[in-house]
N, C-alpha and C positions, 0 to 999 in steps of 0.2 A: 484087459479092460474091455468094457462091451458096453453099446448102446443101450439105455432103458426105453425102448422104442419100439415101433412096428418096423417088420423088414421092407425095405421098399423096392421094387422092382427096377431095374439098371434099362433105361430106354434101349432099344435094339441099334442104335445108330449112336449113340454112346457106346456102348457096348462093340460096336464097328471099331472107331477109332482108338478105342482105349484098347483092343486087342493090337491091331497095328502097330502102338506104339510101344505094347510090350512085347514084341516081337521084335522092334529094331534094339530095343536095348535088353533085349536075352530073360524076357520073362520080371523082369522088375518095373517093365516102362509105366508111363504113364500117358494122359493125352499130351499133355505139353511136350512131348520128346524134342517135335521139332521146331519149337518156340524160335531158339537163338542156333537152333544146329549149326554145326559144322561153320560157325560165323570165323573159324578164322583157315578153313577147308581150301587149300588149293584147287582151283573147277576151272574147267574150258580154258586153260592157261593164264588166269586171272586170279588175284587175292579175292577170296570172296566178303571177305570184314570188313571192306566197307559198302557191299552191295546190302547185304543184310543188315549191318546196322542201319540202313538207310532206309528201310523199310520199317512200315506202319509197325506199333509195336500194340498198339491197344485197338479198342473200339466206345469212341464216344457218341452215346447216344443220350439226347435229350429227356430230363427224367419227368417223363410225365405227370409220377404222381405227384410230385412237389406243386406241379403248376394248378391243382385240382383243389379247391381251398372251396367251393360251394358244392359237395354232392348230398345230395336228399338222403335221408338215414338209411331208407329202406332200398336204397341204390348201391350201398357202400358197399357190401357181404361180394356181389357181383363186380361192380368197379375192382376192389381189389385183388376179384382172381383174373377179370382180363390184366391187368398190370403187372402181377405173377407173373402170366404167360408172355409177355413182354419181356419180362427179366430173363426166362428158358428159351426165347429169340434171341436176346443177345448172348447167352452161355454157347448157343449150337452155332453164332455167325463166330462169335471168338474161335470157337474149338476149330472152325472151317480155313478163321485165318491161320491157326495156329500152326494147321499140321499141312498147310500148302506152299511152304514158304519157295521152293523151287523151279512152283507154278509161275508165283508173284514175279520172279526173276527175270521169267520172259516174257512177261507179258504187263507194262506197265497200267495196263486199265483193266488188269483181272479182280483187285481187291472194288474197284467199282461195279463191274458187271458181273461180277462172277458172287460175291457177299454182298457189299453193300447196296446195292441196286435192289435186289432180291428183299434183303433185310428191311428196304423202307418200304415194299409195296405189304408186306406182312402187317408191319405195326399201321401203315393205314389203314388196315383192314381192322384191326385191335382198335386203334381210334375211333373208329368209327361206332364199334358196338358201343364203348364205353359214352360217347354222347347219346346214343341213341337210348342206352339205359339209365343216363341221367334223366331226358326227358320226358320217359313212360313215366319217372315217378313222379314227375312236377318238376323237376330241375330245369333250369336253362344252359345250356350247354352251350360252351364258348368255340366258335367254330377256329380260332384263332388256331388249335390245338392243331390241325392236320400240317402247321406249318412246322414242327417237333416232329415230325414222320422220319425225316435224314437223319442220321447214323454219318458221321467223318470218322476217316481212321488218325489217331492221331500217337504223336512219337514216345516214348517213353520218360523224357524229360522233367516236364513239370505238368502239373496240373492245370486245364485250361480252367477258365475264371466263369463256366458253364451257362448255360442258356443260347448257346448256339444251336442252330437248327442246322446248321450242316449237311441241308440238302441240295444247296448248291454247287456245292463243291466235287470238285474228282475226287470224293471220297479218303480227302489227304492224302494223296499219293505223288501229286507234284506237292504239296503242302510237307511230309515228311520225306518222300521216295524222291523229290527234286534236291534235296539240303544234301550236300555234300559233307560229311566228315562226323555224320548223324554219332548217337552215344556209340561207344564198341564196348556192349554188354553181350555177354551170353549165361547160360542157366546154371551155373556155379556147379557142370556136371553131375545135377541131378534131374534134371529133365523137367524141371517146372519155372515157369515165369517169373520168377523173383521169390525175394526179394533181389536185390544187388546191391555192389559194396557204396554204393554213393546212396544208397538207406540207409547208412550206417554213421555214427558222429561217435568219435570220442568225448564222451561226457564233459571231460576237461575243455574240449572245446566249445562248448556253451556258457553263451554269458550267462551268471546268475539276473534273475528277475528280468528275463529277458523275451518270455514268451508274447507275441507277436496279437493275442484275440484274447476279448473281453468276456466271451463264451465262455459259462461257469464260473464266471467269477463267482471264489467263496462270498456269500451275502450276508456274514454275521461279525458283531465287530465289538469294538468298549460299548456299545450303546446300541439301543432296540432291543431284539430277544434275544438274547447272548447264550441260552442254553443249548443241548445238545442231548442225542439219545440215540444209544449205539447198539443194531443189533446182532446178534451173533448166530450166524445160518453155516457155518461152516467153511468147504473151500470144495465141495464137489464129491466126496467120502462115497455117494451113493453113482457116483460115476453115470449120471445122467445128463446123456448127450443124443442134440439132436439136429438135425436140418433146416428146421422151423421156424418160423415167426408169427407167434398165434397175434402179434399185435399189427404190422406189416401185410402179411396174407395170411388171414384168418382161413381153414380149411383148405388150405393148398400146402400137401407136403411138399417137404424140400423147396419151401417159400425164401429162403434166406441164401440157397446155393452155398452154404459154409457153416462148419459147426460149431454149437455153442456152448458152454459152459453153464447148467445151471445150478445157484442154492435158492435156498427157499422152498417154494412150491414146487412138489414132485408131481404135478398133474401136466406141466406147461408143454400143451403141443399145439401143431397147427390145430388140432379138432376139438380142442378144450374151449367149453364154455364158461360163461362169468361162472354160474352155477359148480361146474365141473372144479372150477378153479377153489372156490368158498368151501366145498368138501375134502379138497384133497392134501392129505400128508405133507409134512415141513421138515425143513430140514434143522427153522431158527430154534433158538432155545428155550424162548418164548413162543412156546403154541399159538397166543393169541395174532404173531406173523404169520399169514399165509403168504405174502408176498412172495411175487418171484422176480428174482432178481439174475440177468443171465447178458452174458458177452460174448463174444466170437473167442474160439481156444486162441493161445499160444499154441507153436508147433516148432520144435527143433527140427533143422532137414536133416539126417544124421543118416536117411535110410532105415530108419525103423518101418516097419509095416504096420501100421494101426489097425485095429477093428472095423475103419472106413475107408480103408488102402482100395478097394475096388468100388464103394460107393458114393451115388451122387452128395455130393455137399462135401466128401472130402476126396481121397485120391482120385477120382473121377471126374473132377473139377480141379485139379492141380492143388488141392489141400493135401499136401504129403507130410509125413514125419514123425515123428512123437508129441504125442499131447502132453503139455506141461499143466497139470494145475498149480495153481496160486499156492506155495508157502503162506501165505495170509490174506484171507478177504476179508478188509475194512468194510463194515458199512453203517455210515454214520449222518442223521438226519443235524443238520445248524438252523439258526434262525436268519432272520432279516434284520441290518442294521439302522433300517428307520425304524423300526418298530414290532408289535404282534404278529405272528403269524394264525391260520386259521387251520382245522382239517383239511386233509384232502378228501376228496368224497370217494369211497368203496370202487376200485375197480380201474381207479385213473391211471391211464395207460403213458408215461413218455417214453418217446424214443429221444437222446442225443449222443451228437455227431453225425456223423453220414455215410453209410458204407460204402458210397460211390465219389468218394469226396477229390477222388485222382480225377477224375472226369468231369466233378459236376463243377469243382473250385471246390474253396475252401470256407466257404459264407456258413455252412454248417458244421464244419468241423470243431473237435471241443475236445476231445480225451487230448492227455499228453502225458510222454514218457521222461522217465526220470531215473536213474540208482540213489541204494540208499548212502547217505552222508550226504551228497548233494542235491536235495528236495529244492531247494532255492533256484538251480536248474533248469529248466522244462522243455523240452522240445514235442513238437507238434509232428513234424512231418519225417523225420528221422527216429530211430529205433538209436537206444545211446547202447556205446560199451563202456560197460564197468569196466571198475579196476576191481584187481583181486579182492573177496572179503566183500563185497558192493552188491547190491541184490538187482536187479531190475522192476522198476514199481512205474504200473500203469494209473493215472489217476482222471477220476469224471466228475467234474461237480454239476448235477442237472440242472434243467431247468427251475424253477422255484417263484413262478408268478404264472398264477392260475385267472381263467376267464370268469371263475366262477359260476359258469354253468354246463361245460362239458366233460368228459370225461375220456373223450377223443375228439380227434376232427378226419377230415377228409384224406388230408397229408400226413396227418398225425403230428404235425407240429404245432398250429395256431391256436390252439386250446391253450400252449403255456407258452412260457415266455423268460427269455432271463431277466431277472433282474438288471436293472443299469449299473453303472459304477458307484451312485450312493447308496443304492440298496433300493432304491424303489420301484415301484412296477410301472410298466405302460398303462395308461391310463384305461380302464374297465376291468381290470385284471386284479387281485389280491396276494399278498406272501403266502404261501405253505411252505414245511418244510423243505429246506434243500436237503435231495439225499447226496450222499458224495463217500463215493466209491474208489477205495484204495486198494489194487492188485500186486502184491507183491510178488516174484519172483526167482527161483536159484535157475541160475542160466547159465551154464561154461559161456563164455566170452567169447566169439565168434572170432576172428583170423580176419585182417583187410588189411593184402598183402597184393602190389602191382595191380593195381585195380580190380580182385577179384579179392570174393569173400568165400569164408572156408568153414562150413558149418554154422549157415544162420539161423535165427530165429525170424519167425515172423508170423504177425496174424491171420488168420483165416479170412478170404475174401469171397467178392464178388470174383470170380475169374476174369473179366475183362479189367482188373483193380489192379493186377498185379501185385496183388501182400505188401502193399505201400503205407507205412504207419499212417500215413494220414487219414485212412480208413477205417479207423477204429472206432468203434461205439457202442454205447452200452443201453440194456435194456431194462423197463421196470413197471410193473404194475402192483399196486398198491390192493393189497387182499388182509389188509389188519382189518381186527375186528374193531368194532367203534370204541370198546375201553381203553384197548389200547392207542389206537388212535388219539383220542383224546388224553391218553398219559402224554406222549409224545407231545400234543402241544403247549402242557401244563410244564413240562421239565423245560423244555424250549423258549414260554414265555415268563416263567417266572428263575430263568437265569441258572437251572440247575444240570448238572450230567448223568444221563440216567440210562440204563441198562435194560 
């Protein structure tokens, strides 16, 4: 299996560490080697499992872009490659906490002055351009922003409820590194940061109809446009994978830090234009889809060596394993049940969910996991085990209320909108299509045995995410051509299911 992509060059200080750590563990290592090391390691005549667990496990930092909801058009292209580089500040402060944990032991204000400290004088410097590039174009730039500067380190637990500025603080070190009897996780001896077995829920144990956010609610019902039109792009056959998020950081490789699965549009890179995009090869069955439709892989840890085993955005960044495509990608637009829906206009870009959703909270989170026979199911923030015979099916029903006049925004979210519970939009906003996206697939069943798991599955992340289901999310821009398009809203609103 090989990347359809440019090679990209491995940083020399990646390239540092990731040597390092394959050298402690015999030529297979990775950077995470020393994540959870030696957590239950006899040292200085002391159990060391609970100094280490008691130590910072992630790094939360404030997501800038989210807070960024007014940038001038001709500001965006730059805004999102300084935020990029913000996201490759937090990859190199993660990687720094990762492989120092020894340091951290003796020195309990090393992850403040030694990372963190360091880490927020960098993004103020990043803040700062990024205002100063709003207001060359005419923007006004909210100064409020340089208070998002701190970075807190925070425990592996739960997900904070995000928008802390956490520059006040020691860096969560009396915040986690104070808390006595912190999680006692370690790397499931593979030498990357999770998942771990408390990701893990036997499916049986999930209420049916129990899932917790209104985030994608399906919007089509006995009444409004009850039709449907389902198209068929494949499951990945052309093994096109990459680092990128041409929608996220447009012209910044390895924008996404994690790789993705795409069908549809066989053009989709960071450096692909709308143009680039309207020209190039499909994967649907219907030519007139250029759509590209793309998600962060699945990866079994199994110790397989994949084609990105030393590159940034997989082994390089603690993405290890085998890449599972999908036994079956669904992808199916529904309508609205108050009523018509409209086109979406050429090129509309959504993002839903949040790849940072361990960190940021859970306000954008929206994909949720399931096996098949129990779809009634759902869980958000855990990864389910089937039972024998039981497939693993990831599912996203997007946004589906448009502004009506953009085709992005700043954050990349305010342009659309979910739907409410009756079906109707926020007020200035119109129904389009819901698309809704069903991943099915064949997973051996992972092992959660005395609180350790034995062969998981898990998403591709942000590496400061730690492969936390909750992370999940899916990407889409809309590259049909208008007949089609306008088929889609004819089957849709006039009640029929169409291919």
């Amino acid at each position: 299996m090989g990347r359809n992509t440019r090679k990209r060059r491995m940083p020399l200080a990646t390239k540092a560490v990731a040597g390092a750590a394959a050298l402690a563990l015999g030529g297979g290592g990775l950077v995470w080697a020393n994540f959870y090391a030696s957590a239950h390691e006899k040292h200085g005549g002391h159990d060391r499992t609970r100094s280490v667990a008691a130590q910072v496990a992630t790094i939360n930092c404030p997501d800038i872009g989210q807070k960024l909801s007014d940038v001038p058009d001709q500001a965006r292209g730059e805004v999102d490659g300084e935020l990029a580089t913000m996201d490759s500040q937090i990859t190199d402060a993660y990687q720094q906490l990762a492989t120092t944990r020894r340091a951290q032991e003796g020195d309990p204000k090393y992850v403040q002055n030694t990372i963190l400290g360091p880490l927020k004088d960098r993004r103020k410097v990043i803040i700062d351009r990024i205002k100063l590039e709003i207001n060359r174009a005419g923007g006004r730039a909210d100064n409020s922003l340089d208070e998002l500067a701190g970075c807190e380190g925070q425990p592996a637990e739960t997900p904070e409820n995000g928008g802390q500025d956490g520059g006040g603080q020691d860096g969560g070190q009396e915040q986690g590194g104070g808390q006595e009897g912190g999680q006692d996780q370690d790397d499931n001896g593979n030498g990357v940061a999770g998942p771990v077995a408390d990701d893990f829920i036997d499916i049986n144990d999930v209420q049916p109809n129990s899932r917790n956010t209104q985030n994608g609610l399906a919007s089509n019902g006995d009444s409004g446009s009850r039709g449907t039109f389902t198209t068929d792009c494949g499951v990945n056959e052309n093994n096109l994978f990459n680092s990128d998020n041409v929608i996220a950081a447009p012209g910044v490789g390895n924008g996404a830090h994690h790789t993705h699965d795409y069908v549809g549009n066989q053009g989709n890179n960071a450096f692909a234009s709308d143009e680039d995009l309207a020209q190039a090869a499909t994967t649907c069955k219907n030519q007139g889809d250029r759509s590209t439709y793309f998600w962060p892989v699945l990866r079994l840890q199994d110790g397989t060596q994949e084609f990105d085993a030393n590159d940034d955005g997989g082994g390089a960044e603690g993405n290890i394993g085998k890449i599972l495509k999908p036994a079956q990608a669904e992808l199916r637009f529904t309508g609205n049940k108050q009523g018509n829906v409209v086109a979406m206009p050429k090129f509309l870009r959504i993002i839903t969910g949040d790849a940072k959703s361990f960190t940021n909270g859970e306000a954008n989170s929206n994909s949720s996991w399931s096996c098949t026979g129990f779809e009634d199911r759902q869980v958000t923030d855990k990864y389910p085990l089937c039972p024998e015979g039981s497939q693993v099916v990831r599912t996203t029903n997007f946004q589906s209320c448009w502004d009506g006049q953009n085709t992005d925004s700043a954050n990349h979210r305010t342009h659309t909108a979910f739907v409410r519970g009756d079906g109707s939009c926020p007020d200035g906003f119109q129904a389009i299509p819901q698309l809704q996206v069903r991943l099915v697939y064949d997973i051996p069943t992972p092992t959660v045995q005395n609180g350790q798991v034995t062969n998981p599955y898990a998403v591709d992340s942000f590496p400061e995410q730690l492969h936390k289901p909750i992370t999940d999310h899916n990407d889409f821009i809309n590259v049909m051509d208008d007949s089609l398009m306008n088929k889609v809203v004819k089957c849709i609103n006039k009640g029929k299911n169409c291919t």
